[in-house]
C-alpha distance (Angstrom), angle and dihedral (degrees) to the residues before:
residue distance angle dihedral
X1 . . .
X2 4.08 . .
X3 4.19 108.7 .
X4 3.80 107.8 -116.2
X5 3.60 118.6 -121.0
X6 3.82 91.0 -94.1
X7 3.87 91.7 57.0
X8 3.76 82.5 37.5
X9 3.89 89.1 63.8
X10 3.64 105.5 33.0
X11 3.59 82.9 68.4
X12 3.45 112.7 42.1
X13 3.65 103.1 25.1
X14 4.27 125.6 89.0
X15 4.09 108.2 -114.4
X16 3.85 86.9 -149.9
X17 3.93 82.7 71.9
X18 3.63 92.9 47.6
X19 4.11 130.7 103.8
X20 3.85 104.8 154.1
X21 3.73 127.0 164.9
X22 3.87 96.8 175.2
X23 3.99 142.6 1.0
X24 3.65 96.0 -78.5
X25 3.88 117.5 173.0
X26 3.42 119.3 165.9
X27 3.24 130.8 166.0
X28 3.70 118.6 -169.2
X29 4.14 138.6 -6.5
X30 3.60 153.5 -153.0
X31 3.42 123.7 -158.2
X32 4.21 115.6 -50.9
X33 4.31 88.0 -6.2
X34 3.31 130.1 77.2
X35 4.08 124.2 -170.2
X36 3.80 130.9 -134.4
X37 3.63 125.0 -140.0
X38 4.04 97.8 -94.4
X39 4.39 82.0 51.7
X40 3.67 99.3 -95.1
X41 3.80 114.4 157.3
X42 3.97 117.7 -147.1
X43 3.62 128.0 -177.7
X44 3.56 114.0 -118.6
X45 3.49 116.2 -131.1
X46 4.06 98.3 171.2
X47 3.69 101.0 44.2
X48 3.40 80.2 -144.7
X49 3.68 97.1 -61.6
X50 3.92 94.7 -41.1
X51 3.43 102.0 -61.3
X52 4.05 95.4 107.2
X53 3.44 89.7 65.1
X54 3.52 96.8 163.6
X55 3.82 103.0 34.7
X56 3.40 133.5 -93.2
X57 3.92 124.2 -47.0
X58 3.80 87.0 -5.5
X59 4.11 103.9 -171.0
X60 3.61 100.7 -127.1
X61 3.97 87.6 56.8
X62 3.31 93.9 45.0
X63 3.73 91.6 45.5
X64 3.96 93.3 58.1
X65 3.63 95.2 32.6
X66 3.82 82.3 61.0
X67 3.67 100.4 50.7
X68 3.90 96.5 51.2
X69 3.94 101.2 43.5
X70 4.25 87.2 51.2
X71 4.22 82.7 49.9
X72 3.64 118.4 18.5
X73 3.85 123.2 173.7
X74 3.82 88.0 -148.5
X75 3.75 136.0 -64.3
X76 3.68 111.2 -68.1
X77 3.42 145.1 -21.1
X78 3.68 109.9 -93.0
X79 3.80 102.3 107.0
X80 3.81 98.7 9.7
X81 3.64 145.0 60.3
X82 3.94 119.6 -132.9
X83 3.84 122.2 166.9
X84 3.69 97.5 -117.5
X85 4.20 90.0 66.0
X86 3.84 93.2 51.1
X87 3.84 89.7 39.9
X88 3.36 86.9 57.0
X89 3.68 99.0 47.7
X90 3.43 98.1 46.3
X91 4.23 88.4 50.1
X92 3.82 87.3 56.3
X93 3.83 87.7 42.8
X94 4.11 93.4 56.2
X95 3.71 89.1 38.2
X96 3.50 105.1 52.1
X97 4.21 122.8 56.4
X98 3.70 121.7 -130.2
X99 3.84 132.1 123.3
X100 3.86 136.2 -112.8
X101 3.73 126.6 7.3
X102 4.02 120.4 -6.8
X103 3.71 145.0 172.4
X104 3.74 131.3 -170.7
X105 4.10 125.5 -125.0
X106 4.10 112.8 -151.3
X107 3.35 121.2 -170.0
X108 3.81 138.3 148.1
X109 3.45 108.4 -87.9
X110 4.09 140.2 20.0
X111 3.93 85.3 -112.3
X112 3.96 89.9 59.7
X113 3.69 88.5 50.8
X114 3.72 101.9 57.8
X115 4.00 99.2 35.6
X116 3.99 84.5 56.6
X117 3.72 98.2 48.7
X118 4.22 89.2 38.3
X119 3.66 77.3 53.9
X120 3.59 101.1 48.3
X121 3.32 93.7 47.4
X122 3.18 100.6 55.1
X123 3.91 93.9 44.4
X124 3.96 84.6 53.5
X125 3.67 97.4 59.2
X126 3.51 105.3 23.0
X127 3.72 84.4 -123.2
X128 4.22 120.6 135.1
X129 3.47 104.9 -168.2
X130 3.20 126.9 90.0
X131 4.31 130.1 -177.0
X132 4.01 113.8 -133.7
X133 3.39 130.1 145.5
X134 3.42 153.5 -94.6
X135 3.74 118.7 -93.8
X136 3.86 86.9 3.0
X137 3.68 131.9 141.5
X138 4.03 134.3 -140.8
X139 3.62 111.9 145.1
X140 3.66 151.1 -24.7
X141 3.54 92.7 -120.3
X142 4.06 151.0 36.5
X143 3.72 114.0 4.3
X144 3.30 95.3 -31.9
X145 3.81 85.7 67.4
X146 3.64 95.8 44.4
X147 4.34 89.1 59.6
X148 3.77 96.6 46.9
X149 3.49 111.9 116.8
X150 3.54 88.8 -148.1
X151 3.45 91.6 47.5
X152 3.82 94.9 62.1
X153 3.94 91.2 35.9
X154 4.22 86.5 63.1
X155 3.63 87.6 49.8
X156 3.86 100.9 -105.6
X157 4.11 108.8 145.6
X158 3.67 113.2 -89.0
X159 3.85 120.8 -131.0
X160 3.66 107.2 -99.6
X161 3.77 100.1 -127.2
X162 3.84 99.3 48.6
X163 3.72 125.3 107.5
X164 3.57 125.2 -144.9
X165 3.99 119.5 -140.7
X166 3.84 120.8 177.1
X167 3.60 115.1 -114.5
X168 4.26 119.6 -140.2
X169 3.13 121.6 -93.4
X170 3.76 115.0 -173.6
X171 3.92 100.7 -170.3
X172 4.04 88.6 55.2
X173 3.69 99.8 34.7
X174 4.07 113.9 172.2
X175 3.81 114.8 -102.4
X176 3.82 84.0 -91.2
X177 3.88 92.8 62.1
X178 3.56 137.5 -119.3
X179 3.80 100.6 -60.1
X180 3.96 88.2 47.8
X181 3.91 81.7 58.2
X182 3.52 103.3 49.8
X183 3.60 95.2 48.0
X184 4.16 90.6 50.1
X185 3.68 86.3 62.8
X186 3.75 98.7 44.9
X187 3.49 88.9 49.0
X188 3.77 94.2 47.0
X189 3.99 81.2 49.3
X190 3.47 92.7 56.4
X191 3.64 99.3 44.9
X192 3.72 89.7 59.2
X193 3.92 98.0 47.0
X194 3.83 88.7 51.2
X195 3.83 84.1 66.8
X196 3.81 98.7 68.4
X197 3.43 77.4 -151.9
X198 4.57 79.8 104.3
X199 3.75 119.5 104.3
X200 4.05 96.1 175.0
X201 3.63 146.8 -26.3
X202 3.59 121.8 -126.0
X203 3.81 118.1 -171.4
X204 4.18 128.9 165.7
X205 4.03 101.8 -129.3
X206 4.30 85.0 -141.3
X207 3.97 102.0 28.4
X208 3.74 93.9 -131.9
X209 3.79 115.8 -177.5
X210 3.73 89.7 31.3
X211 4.17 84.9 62.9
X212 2.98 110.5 -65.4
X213 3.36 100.8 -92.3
X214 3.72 133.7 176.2
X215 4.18 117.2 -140.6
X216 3.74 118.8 -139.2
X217 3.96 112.6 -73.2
X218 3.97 98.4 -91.3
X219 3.53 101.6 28.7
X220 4.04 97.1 108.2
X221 3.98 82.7 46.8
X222 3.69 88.0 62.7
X223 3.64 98.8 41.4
X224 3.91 88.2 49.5
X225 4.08 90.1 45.4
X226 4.37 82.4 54.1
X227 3.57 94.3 40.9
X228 4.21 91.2 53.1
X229 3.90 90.9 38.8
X230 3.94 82.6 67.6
X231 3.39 111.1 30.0
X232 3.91 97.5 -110.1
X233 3.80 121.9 145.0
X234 3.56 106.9 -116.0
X235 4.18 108.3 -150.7
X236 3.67 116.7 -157.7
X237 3.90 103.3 -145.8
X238 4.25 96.4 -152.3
X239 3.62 87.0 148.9
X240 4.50 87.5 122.9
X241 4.03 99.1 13.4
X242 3.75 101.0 49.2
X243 3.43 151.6 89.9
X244 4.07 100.7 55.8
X245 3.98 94.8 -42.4
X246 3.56 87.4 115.0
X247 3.64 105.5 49.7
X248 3.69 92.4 -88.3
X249 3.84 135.0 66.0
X250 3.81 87.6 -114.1
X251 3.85 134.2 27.3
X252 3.55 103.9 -133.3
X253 3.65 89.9 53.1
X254 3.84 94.7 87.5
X255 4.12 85.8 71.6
X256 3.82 89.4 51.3
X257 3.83 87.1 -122.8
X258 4.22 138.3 144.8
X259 3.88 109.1 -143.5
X260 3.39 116.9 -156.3
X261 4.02 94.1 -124.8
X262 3.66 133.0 19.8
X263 3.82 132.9 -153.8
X264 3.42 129.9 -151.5
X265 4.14 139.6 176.3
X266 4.07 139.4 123.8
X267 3.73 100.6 48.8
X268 3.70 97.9 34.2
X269 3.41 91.3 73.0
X270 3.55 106.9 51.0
X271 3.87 95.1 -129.6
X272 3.90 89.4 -40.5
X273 3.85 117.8 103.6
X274 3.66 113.9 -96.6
X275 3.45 149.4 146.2
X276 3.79 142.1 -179.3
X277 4.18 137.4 176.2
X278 3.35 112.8 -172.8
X279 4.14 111.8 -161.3
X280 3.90 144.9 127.9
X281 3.61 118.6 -32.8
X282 3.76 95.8 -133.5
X283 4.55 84.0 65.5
X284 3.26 101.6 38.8
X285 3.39 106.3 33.8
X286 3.66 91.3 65.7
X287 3.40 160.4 125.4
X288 3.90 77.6 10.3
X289 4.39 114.6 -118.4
X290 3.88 87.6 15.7
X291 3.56 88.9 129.0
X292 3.79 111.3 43.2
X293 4.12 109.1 170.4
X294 4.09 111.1 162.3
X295 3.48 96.5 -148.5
X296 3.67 99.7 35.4
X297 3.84 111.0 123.5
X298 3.57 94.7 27.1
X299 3.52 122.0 -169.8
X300 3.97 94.9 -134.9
X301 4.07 92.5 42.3
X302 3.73 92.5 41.9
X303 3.42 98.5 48.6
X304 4.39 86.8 44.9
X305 4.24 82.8 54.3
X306 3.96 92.0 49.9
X307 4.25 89.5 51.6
X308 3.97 90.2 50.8
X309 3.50 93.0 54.5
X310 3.16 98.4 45.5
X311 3.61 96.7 49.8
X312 3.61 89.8 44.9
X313 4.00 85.3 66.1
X314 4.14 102.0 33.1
X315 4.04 91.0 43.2
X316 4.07 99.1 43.2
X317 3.62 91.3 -127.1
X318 4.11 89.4 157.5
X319 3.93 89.4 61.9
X320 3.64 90.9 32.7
X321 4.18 90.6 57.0
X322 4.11 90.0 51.6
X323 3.64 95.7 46.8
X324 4.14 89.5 46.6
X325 3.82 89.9 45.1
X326 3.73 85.9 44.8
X327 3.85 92.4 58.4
X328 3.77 93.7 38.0
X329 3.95 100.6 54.5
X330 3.86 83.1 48.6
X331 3.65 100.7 55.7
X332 4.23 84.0 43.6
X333 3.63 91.4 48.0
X334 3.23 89.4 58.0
X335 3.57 98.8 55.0
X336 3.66 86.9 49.8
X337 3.92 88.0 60.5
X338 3.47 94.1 54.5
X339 4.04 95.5 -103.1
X340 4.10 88.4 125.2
X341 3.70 134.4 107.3
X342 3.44 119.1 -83.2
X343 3.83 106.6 43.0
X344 3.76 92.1 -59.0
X345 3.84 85.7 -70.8
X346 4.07 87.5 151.7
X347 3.69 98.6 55.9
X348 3.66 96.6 60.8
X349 3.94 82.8 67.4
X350 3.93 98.9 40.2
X351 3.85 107.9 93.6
X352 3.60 102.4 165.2
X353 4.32 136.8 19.1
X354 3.75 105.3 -175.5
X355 3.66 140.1 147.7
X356 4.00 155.0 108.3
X357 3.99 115.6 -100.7
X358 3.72 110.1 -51.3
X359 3.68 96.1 0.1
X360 3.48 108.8 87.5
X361 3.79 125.0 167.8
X362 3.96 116.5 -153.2
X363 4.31 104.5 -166.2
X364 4.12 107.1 -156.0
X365 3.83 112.5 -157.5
X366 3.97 140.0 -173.7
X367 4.12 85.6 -116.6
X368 3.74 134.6 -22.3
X369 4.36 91.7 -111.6
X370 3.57 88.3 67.4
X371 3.80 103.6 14.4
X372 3.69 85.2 -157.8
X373 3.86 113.9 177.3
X374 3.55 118.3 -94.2
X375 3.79 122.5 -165.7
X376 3.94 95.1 166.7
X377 3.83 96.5 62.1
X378 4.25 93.5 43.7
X379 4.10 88.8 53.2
X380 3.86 93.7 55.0
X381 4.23 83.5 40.7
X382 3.45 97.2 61.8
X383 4.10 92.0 41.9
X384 3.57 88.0 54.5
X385 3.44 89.8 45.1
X386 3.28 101.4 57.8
X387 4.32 94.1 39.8
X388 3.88 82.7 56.8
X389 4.04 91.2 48.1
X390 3.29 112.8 -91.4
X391 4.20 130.5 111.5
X392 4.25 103.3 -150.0
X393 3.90 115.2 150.4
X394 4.05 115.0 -164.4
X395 3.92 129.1 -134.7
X396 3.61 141.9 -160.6
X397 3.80 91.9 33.0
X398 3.88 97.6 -72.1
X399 4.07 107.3 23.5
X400 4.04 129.0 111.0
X401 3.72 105.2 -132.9
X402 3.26 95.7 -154.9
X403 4.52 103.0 -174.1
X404 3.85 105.2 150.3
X405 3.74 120.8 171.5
X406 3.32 114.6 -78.3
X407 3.60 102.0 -123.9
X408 3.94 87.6 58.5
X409 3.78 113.1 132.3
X410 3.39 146.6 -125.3
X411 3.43 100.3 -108.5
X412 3.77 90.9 46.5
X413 3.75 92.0 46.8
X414 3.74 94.6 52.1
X415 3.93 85.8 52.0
X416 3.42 99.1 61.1
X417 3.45 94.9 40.3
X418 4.20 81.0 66.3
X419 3.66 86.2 47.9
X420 3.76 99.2 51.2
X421 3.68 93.9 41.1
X422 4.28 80.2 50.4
X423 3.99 95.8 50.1
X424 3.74 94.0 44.3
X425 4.11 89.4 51.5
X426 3.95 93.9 46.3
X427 3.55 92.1 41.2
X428 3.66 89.5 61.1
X429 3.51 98.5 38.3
X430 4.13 89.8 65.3
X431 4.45 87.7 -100.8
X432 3.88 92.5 138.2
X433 3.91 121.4 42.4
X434 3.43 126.8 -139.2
X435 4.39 83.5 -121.5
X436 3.91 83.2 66.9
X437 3.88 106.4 54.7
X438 4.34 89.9 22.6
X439 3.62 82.4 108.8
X440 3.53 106.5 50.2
X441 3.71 107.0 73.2
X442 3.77 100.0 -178.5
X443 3.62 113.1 -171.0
């Protein structure tokens, strides 16, 4: 009898590369739907954690992709110069604000990107410390690791310079309330600046794996205004909530602000692995061969990165993702008000709906008195989920991450709407056993 693909992978593949919250096989896709290997089409709802940005086999990626596997001008960009790599860089260059002289790092992934500019940084000023947040994540490896909030939560070492600040949370405010909150992390902020002990900040504008959750409106303002009072590079991690998902080409432009650096990865590539931060010349320009990657500036990834942003811009995809998020937190809302199938069963669990564009957190809870988390009822959510047709992935212990592709459409978002509003209801009813999703640990 021929192993399935599950057996196939239990087998052969490494478990330290493994975060699985149900049997998904798939084996091909088209646009916002993926298929399974009996034909089954499911709407995607994580793009695979943001980085298919513009759907699946999108024809301007697979167009350029095309052209510069049948003639590349070598592998990467670490000893030559090929027009895709400076294309690139000068695309991020127009796209992205900033003053005086700047370069562009690519690399292969968004966890590259921030460990060379935490690096940089500190190499720049002589400084070790650097500001991050609680709960926050930048990287699965290097530095970049070792300041992830998440990181440290799982129990991986933290770096020994890094200071952790909490980040705001409106829908679990401190007894003081929100305001109280946000001004116990600017003033934990400050106090470390005031050190000169600081050689960066790095903040998410959303904080995504920590719940997706979306600070008070001027918040990043106020970090930036900090961060410029004492002459500390403030690094705008967009690696997962960038590049129009939110409404807006880039994250940190809800606060009106400039940071000093910008990370990027996932979606910029199109499916391909990529990175980019684009900052001053004087950080990333040295120490000089600090960051040697073979493959990084590939010809075939590069020239993948330069069709997403241009289709970004010719297709409207920033308007596009705020009208689609628009409609999608409306149909959820919904459900939270009781206005779902099933005699409203799934809004007695919904605590929160909340989001920018097409990042949209869904918070499930025990009961809406004491909205207190609960991380049993979102693991049997997303199995149901995905046996009624739907790929969503949860964060933050208890949160929907809800990141389709940002072409997704109407049809397809009202759809899983249904779905969710289904998987939530049968979750609670007792539908999916614990026996069934026991062996998908998630997070």
């Amino acid at each position: 009898m021929t192993a399935s693909l599950s057996e196939r992978d239990a087998s052969a593949i490494a478990g330290v590369e493994k975060l699985r919250f149900f049997p998904l096989e798939v084996v091909s896709g088209h646009g916002a739907i993926l298929l399974d290997p009996n034909g089954r089409e499911l709407i995607d709802l994580s793009a695979t954690w943001t980085a298919m940005g513009l759907g699946h086999g999108h024809p301007a990626v697979v167009e350029a992709v095309t052209r510069a596997v049948r003639n590349p001008p070598g592998a990467g960009g670490l000893s030559a110069i090929h027009p895709d790599s400076v294309g690139l860089a000068e695309d991020l260059l127009a796209l992205v604000p900033g003053e005086g002289e700047r370069r562009v790092y690519l690399g292969h992934a968004g966890s590259d990107a921030n460990d060379v500019v935490l690096r940089s940084c500190r190499h720049v000023s002589g400084r070790r410390t650097v500001v991050a947040f609680e709960h926050s994540y930048h990287g699965g490896l290097g530095t970049a690791m070792g300041v992830s909030g998440q990181q440290i939560d799982a129990g991986r070492p933290a770096d020994p310079d890094v200071v952790l600040v909490p980040y705001p949370n409106p829908f679990r405010p401190g007894p003081a309330g929100i305001a109280a909150d946000v001004q116990r992390s600017l003033q934990a902020i400050a106090t470390a600046v005031a050190t000169d002990r600081v050689a960066c900040l790095i903040i998410e504008p959303i904080l995504s794996d920590g719940g997706l959750i979306v600070p008070p409106s001027g918040f990043l303002r106020q970090v930036h205004e900090l961060c410029r009072a004492a002459g500390v590079p403030l690094v705008c991690d967009e690696v997962k909530m960038g590049l129009a998902r939110p409404g807006t080409l880039h994250a940190f432009e809800h606060d009106r602000i400039v940071p000093d650096i910008v990370t990027f990865g996932k979606a910029l590539g199109g499916g391909l692995p990529l990175s980019a931060a684009v900052g001053p010349a004087d950080i990333l320009d040295h120490p000089a061969g600090s960051a040697l990657l073979t493959m990084a500036g590939n010809p075939v990834s590069t020239a993948a990165g330069r069709a997403v942003l241009r289709v970004i811009q010719d297709e409207g995809l920033v308007d596009r993702a705020a009208w689609a998020g628009d409609r999608m937190r409306r149909g959820l809302e919904a459900i939270a008000r009781g206005e779902g199938a099933d005699e409203g069963r799934a809004a007695e669990r919904i605590g929160d709906v909340r989001g920018r564009g097409l990042a949209i957190g869904v918070e499930l809870v025990t009961d809406r008195d004491s909205s207190a988390p609960d991380p049993g009822l979102i693991r049997r959510v997303v199995y149901r989920a995905w046996q009624l047709g739907v790929i969503v992935y949860y964060v933050g212990g208890n949160v929907l991450e809800i990141t389709p592709p940002l072409v997704i459409a109407a049809d397809e978002i009202d759809r899983a709407i249904d779905v969710l509003d289904r998987a939530i209801s049968d979750a609670v009813a007792g539908r999916v056993s614990e026996e069934e999703v026991g062996a998908y640990a998630g997070w």
